[in-house]
N, C-alpha and C positions, 0 to 999 in steps of 0.2 A: 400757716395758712388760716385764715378766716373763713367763715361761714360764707359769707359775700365772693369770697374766693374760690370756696369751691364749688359754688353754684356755678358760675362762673367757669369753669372748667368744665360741667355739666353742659352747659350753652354752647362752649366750643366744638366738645363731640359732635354735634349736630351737625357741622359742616359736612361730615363724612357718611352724612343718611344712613338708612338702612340698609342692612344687609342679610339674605336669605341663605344660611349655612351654616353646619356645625362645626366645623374647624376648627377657626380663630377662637371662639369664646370655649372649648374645649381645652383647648393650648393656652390660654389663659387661667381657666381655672385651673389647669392642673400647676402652673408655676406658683399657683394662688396655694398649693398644698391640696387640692381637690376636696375643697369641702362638701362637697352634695356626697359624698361617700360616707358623711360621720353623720347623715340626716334620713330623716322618712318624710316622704311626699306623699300629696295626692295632687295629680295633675290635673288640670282641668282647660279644656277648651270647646271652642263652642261658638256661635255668631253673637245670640243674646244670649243676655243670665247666666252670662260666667263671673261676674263679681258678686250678686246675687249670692250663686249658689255657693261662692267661696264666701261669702261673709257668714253663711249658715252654716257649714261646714267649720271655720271657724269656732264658732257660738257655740256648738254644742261640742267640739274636744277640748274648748278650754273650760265650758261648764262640769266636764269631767275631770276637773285637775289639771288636761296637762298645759306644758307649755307651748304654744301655738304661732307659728310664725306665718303670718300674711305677707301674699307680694303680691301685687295688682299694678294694675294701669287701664287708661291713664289719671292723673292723680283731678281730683280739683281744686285745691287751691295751691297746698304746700307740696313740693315732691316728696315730703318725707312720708305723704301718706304710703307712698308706696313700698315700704319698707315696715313692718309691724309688728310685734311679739308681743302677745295678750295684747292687743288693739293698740298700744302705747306706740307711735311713730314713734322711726328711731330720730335718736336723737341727735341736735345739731352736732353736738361736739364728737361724734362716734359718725356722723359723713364724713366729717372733716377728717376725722382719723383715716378712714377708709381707704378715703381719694388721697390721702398723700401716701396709702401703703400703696395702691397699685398702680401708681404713676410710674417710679420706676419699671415694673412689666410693661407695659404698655411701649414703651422705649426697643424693647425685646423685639416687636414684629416691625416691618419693614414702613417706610414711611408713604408707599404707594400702596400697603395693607392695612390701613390704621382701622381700629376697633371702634365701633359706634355708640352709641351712649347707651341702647338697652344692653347691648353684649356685655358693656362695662358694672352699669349697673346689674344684671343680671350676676355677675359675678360678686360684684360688693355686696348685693342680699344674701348670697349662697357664705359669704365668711361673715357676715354678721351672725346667720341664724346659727350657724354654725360655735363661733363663740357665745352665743347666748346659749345653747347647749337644749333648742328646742327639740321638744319630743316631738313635734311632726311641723309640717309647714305645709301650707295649705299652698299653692303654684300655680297662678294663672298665666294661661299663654299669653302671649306680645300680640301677636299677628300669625294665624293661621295654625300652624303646630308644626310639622313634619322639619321644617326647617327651621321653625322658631328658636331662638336662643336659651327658650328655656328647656329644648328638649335634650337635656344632655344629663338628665336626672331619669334614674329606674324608681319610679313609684309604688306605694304598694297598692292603689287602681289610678286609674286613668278616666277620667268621667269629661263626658262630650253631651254639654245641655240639649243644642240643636244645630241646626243646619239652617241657614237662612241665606239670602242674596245682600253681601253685602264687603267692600273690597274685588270688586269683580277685576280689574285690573290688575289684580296679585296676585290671587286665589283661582281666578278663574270664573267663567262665566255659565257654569252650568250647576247644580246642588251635585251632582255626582262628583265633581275636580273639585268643588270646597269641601266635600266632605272627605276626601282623598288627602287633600292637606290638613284636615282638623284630626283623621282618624290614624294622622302619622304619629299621635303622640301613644299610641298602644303600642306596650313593649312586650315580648314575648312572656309568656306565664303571667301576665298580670292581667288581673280579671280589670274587665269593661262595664260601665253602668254609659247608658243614655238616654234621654229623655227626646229623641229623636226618632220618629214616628216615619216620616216621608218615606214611601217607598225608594225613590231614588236615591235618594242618601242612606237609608238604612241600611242597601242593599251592599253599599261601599262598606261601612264601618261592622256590619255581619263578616264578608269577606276578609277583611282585615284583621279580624278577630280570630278566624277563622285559621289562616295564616300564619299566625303568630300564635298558635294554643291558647289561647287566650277566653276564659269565660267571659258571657257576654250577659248582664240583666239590663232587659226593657223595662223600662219606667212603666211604660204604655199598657204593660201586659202584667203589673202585679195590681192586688187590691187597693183600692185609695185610702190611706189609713189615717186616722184621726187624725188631723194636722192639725195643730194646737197655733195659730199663725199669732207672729208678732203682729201690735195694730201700726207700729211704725211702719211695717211693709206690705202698702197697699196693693192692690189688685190681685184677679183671679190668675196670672200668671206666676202670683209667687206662688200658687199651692202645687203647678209644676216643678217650680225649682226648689221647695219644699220637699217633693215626693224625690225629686232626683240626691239630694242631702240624703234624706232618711235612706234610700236604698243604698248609698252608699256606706252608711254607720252599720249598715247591717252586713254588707256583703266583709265587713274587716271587722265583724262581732269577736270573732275569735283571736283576731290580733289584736285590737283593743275595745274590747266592752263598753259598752252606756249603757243604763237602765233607761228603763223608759219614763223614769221621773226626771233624770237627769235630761233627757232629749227634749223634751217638756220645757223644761227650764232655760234651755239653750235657745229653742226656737221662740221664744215668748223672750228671749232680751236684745235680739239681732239687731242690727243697726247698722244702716248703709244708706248714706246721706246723697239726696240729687237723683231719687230713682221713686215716681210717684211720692216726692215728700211734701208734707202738707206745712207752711210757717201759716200761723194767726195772726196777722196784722193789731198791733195794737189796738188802733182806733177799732178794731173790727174789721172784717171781712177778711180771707184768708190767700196765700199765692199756692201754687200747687207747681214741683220743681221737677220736671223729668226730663233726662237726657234722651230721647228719644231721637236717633241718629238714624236709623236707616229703615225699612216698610215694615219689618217685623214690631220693629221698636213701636214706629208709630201705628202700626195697628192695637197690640196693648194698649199705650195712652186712649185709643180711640173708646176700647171695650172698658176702661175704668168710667174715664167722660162720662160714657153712656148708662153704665151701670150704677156706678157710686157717685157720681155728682148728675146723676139727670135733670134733678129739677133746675141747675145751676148752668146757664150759656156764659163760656166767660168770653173775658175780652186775651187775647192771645199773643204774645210776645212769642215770635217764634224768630232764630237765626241760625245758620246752617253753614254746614263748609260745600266750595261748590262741586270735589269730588264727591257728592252725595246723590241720590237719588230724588232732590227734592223736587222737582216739580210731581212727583207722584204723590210725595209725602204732602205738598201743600193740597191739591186733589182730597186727601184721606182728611187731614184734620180742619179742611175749611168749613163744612157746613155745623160745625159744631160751635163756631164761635160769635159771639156777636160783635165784636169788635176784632178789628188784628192789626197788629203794631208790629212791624219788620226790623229787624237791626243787624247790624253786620257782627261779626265772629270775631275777638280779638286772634288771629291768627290771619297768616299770607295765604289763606286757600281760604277766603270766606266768600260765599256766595254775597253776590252783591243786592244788599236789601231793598234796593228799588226793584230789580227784576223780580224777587223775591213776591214785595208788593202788586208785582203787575199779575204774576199768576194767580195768587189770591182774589185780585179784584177781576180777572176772568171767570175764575171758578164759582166765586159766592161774592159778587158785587153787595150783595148787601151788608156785612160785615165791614165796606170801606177801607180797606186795608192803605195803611199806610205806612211809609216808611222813612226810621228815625237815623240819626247819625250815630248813636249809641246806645248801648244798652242806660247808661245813668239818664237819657232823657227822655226814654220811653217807660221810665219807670215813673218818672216824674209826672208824664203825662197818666198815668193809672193809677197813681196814687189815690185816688177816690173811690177806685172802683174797689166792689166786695169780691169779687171773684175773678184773680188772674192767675193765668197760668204761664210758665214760661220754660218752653220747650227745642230740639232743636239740632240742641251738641251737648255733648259735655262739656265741653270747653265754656259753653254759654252758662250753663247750669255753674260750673264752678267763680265764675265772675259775678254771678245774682247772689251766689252766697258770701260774697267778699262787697257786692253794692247794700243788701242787706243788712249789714254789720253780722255778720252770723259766723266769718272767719277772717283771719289775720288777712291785714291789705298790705304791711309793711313789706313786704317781697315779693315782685311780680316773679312768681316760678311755675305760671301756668303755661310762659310759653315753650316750657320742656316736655311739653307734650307733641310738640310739631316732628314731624317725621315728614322724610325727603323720598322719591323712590328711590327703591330697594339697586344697590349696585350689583346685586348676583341676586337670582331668580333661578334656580337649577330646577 
C-alpha cells in the first residue's frame, strides 16, 4: 500500500459518517491488543481552547523530558498532524503501516456496522503512541465527550476548557445538555480541572464530579499566576488556557513534577499554527490567521482586533461552513473591518459566499463586502493591502496556509476533515 493509498482508505471511511458510541471502537481496540492500557492520558474537552490548551500541555511535559504524544483534530493541512509524538507528525510510512494492520479488524464487525474514520483513526493513535512507548499523551476530544471515541481511555485528569454554543444539533441546544456531553469525559476518582465559569454549565460538570468522586479545581477561583505567555500565541484568552495548563501540571505535581523553570520554558516555546497567527508579508504588511468558527471564537478575534491591533482596520476574508452560526458571527466581526472579501469553504457544507456578502453589506454597508469564487482570488485581490486577516473555519485557515506557501500543497487531505451526521446519537 502507498501513501496515496492509504489516504485513500481514509476518504472511504467517511462514507459511513459519524457515529456517537462506545462500543465499536472499544471492540476494536481491544482486537487492536488494547493499547490505551500500556499509556497515560489527560483528556481534554471543551467548545473552545481545546487544542490551545493541549498544545501547552504538550510543551511543557515534553520541556520536562518526557515523551509526549499529541492527538488533535481537525488537522489543517496534512492529516498526519493529527497524530504527534514530541510535535513530529507521524510518519507517512508508519500510516501506511497502521492502516494495513487494522484493515483486517475492521472485516471482524459487520458490514451494516462499519467503523468510521475517527473510530478508526482514534484506534491507529492509541497503537502508535503506544509503540512509540510515550510517557503520556495529551487526548483531545472529536465531538462532544460522553460518547466521543476518545472516551474509552481512564486519564490521570480530565480537563474541560469551557462551555460554549456550538454543534447545537448533536450536543444540544442548551449550555446545561453541552456541558452534560463535555462533562462525560470524567471518570471516577480522577480529579477535574476547568476553566468553566457559567453557572449553567458549571452547575453540570460540579454535579458530575460530584458523582463520580471526583476532585474538582476551578480555574476561575485560584490566583492568576505569572504566566510567562508564548509571543507566537496571541490574545488575552490564551492566558485562560494558560491558567487552565498550569492548574493542571499542578493538580499531577505528585505524579509527575515540573519545576517552575521548566514550565517557564515550555510555555515560552508552544506553537500552534492558524489560532490568532500573525505571517509578515514580504513586501510588508502582515495577514492575521484564525480559525474563528463559531460566537465564542469570534468574540476573541473580536477582543484581539480591538485590543492588539486597534490602530489597524483590516480588510477581511472571511468563509464559513453553513452549519454555522454565521450570520451572528458576520454581525460581531463586521464593524471592525474596512474592507470584506467573502469566499466559499473548500468543503460540501460551505456557506455560500454571496449570501455571506449580503449579510455583511446589511450589517456595515460600508466595508462593501464582496464576494470571490475562491480563496486564491481574493487573496489576489488583497495582495496590496497591509493588513488582512482571514477568518472563519479551520478548514479556511488550513488552505491560506497551503495558498500562502507556508505548508505542503502536494496532497489535498484537508478534506478528511468533513464529517456526516452522526448514525447513533444515544
Amino acid at each position: 500500500m502507498s501513501y496515496a493509498e492509504a489516504i485513500q482508505f481514509l476518504y472511504d471511511l467517511q462514507l459511513f459518517g459519524t457515529h456517537f458510541g462506545l462500543e465499536r471502537v472499544q471492540k476494536l481496540a481491544g482486537l487492536a491488543g488494547n493499547p490505551q492500557h500500556k499509556l497515560r492520558f489527560i483528556h481534554v474537552a471543551g467548545t473552545n481552547g481545546k487544542g490551545s490548551t493541549c498544545a501547552m500541555l504538550e510543551s511543557l511535559y515534553r520541556a520536562a523530558g518526557l515523551r509526549v504524544g499529541l492527538f488533535t483534530s481537525p488537522h489543517l493541512v496534512s492529516f498526519r498532524e493529527r497524530i504527534q509524538v514530541n510535535r513530529h507528525l507521524i510518519p507517512e510510512r508508519d500510516l501506511v503501516r497502521l492502516v494495513e494492520e487494522i484493515q483486517p479488524l475492521l472485516k471482524l464487525f459487520p458490514a451494516d456496522n462499519h467503523l468510521t474514520l475517527f473510530e478508526v483513526v482514534t484506534v491507529l493513535a492509541l497503537k502508535y503512541f503506544a509503540e512509540q512507548k510515550c510517557d503520556l499523551v495529551i487526548w483531545e476530544t472529536g465531538l462532544g465527550g460522553r460518547l466521543d471515541a476518545t472516551n474509552i481511555v481512564t486519564p490521570l485528569a480530565s480537563v474541560i476548557t469551557n462551555i460554549a454554543f456550538d454543534h447545537q444539533q448533536l450536543l444540544g441546544d442548551t449550555l446545561a445538555k453541552i456541558a452534560t456531553e463535555k462533562a462525560g469525559i470524567i471518570k471516577h476518582g480522577v480529579p477535574v480541572i476547568t476553566a468553566e465559569d457559567k453557572p449553567e454549565a458549571l452547575a453540570v460538570i460540579q454535579q458530575t464530579a460530584l458523582n463520580n468522586n471526583s476532585s474538582l479545581t476551578l480555574v476561575s477561583q485560584l490566583p492568576t499566576p505569572n504566566i510567562q505567555l508564548p509571543i507566537s500565541l496571541l490574545g488575552e484568552h490564551q492566558k485562560n488556557n494558560a491558567a487552565l495548563a498550569l492548574a493542571t501540571v499542578e493538580v499531577l505535581q505528585p505524579l509527575i513534577p515540573i519545576s517552575a523553570e521548566i514550565i517557564n520554558s515550555g510555555l515560552a516555546t508552544v506553537n500552534w499554527p492558524g489560532r490568532l497567527q500573525v505571517i509578515n508579508k514580504p513586501g510588508g504588511g502582515k495577514i492575521l490567521l484564525d480559525g474563528a468558527h463559531n460566537i465564542a471564537g469570534a468574540e476573541t478575534l473580536r477582543a484581539a482586533l480591538e485590543k492588539q491591533f486597534a490602530t489597524d482596520r483590516p480588510l477581511l476574508i472571511f468563509g464559513t461552513l453553513a452549519d454555522k452560526d454565521w450570520s451572528d458571527i458576520c454581525q460581531m466581526l463586521a464593524p471592525l473591518a474596512a474592507k470584506i472579501f467573502t469566499v466559499p469553504v473548500a468543503s460540501g457544507r460551505t456557506a455560500d459566499a454571496r449570501a455571506l456578502a449580503e449579510m455583511f453589506n446589511s450589517t456595515h454597508p460600508a466595508a462593501q463586502a464582496r464576494a470571490f469564487e475562491n480563496l486564491a482570488a481574493a487573496l489576489n485581490a488583497s495582495k496590496d493591502e497591509l493588513f488582512v486577516v482571514i477568518t472563519g473555519s479551520l478548514y479556511l485557515v488550513g488552505e491560506a496556509l497551503e495558498q500562502l506557501g507556508l505548508a505542503p500543497t502536494d496532497a489535498n487531505e484537508r478534506g478528511l476533515n468533513e464529517w456526516l451526521t452522526p448514525k447513533t446519537l444515544l
